[in-house]
N, C-alpha and C positions, 0 to 999 in steps of 0.2 A: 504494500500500500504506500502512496508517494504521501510525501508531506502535505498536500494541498489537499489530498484525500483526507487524511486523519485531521488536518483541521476542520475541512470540511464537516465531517461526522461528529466534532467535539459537542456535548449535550448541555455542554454551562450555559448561564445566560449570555445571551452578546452584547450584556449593558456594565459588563463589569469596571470598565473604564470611568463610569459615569458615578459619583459623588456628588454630593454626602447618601447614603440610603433611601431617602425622602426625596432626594431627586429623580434613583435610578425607578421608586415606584411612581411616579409621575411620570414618567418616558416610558414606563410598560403601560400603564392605563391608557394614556394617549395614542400607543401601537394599536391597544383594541380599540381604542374605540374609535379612531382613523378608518381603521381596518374592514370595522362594523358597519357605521354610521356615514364613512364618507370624511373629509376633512372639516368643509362646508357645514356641515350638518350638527359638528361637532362641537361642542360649548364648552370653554375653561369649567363649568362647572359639573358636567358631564366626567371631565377628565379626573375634575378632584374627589369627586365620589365613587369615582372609581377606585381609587388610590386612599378612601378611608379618611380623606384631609378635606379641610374648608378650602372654599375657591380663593381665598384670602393667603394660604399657606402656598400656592403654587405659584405666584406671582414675587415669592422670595427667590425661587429656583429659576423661574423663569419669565420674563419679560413679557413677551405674548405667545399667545396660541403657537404665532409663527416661527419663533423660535425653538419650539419643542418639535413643529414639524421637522424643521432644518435638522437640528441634531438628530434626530432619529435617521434621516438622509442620507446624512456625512458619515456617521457609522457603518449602516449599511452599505452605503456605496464602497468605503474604504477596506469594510473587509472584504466585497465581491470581488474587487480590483486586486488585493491583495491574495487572493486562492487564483485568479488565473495566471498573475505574474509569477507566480511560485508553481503552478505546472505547466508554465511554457517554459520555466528558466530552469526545469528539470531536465534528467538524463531521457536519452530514447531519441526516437525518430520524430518526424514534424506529425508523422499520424497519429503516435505513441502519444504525444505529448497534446496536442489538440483533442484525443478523445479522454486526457489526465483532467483538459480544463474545462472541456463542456462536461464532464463525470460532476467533477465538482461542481461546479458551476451552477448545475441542472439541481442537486442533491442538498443544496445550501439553501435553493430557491423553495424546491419542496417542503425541508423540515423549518425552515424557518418562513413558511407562505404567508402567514400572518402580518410578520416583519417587511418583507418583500413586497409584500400587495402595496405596504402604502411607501416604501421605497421607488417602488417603482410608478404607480399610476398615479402619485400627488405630487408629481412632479411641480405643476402648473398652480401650486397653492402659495409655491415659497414665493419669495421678494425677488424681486430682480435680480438683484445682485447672490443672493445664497443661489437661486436659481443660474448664474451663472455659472457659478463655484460645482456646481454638481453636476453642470452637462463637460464642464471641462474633465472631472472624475471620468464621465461614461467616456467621454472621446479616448483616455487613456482606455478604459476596458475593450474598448473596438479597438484602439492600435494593437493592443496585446493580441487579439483572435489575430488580427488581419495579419499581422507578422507573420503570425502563427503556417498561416493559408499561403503568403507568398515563400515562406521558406519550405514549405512543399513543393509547392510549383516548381522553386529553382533546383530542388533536390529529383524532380518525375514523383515524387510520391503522388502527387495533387495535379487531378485534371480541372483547371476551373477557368473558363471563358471572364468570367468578370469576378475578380476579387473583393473590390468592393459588396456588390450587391450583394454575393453570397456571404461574407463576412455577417453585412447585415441579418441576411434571413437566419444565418446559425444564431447569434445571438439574441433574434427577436423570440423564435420557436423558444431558448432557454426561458428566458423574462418569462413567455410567455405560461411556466407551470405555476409561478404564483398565484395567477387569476384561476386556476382549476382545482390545483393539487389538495383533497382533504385526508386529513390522516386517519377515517372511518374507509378510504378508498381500498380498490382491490390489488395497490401497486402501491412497494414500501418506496422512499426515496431512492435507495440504493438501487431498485430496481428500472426506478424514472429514470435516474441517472445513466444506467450500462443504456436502455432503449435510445438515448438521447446521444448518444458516444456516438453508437454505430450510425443513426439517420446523420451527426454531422460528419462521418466521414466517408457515408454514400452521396452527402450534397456535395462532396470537394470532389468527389471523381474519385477517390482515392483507390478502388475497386477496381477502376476504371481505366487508369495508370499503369495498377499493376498488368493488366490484363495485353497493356499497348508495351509494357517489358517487355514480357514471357514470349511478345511476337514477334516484338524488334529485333 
């Protein structure tokens, strides 16, 4: 199992960074109820009832709404970022190591759907400016795929007509188990994750590659 895997799978919470206690339960509350309700939908007071606190007490921790969005964001974003640069900067081939970081990638997004969901689809709630700060994060998580896909290419592992595009589609199909994945479902993460390996490296040609070796 490569290191971006066994982080991947780590069962801690991913709020451990976040202090004093009373903050890190005000940034779980706000996960569900983002999660639940929508961001829009969602009310500082909504947040602190969920977390057992007056809506008085949350405003020690955090400033507005929008800044509990934000930080929930930034974490997220920064650990997704950091499981795929750590299985493309692994050993193996470029297929080896691109089906390391959609494995992970895909199995982050599963067990942690919850988190993910409002990581990814409240994008459009932050500020301009945090809202910058975090599409510049994703543009790093696509260079990491896209590298990934053109050091196939230069290697013959990877048959791919347009880099870009397919870069994208690999990447959206992950995001996109957030929006589905429930942990009552009939597929563990581990197992979304291997399904999701293989489709991204039948989108690279990689099959397809081998196949135009063997003939060459």
């Amino acid at each position: 199992m490569s290191t971006a895997e066994e982080r991947a799978g780590v069962d801690d919470m991913p709020w451990g960074e976040v202090t004093p206690e009373a903050a890190r339960r005000l940034l779980v509350a706000a996960v569900e109820a983002f999660a639940e309700r929508g961001y829009h939908a969602t009310t500082t007071r909504d947040i602190a009832g969920r977390a057992g606190m007056s809506p008085a007490a949350l405003y020690i921790h955090y400033k507005t709404k929008e800044e509990l969005l934000h930080r929930i964001s930034r974490i997220g974003h920064d650990r997704a970022l950091e499981l795929l640069e750590e299985a493309a900067g692994g050993e193996g081939t470029a297929a080896e190591r691109l089906a390391d970081a959609v494995r992970c990638f895909v199995r982050w997004h599963a067990e942690r759907h919850t988190t993910a969901r409002v990581v990814q689809y409240e994008l459009d709630a932050l500020s301009e400016e945090h809202r910058a700060e975090i599409v510049a994060l994703r543009r790093k998580s696509d260079a990491v795929v896209q590298r990934l896909v053109n050091e196939g290419v230069a290697a013959g592992e990877f048959d791919v007509p347009d880099v870009p595009g397919t870069t994208l589609a690999v990447l959206s199909l992950c995001i996109d188990v957030a929006r589905w994945f429930s942990a009552q479902g009939s597929r563990t993460p581990d197992e979304v994750g291997a399904l999701y390996a293989d489709l991204a490296l039948r989108m690279v040609g990689a099959t397809t590659a081998q196949e135009k070796r063997r003939l060459g």
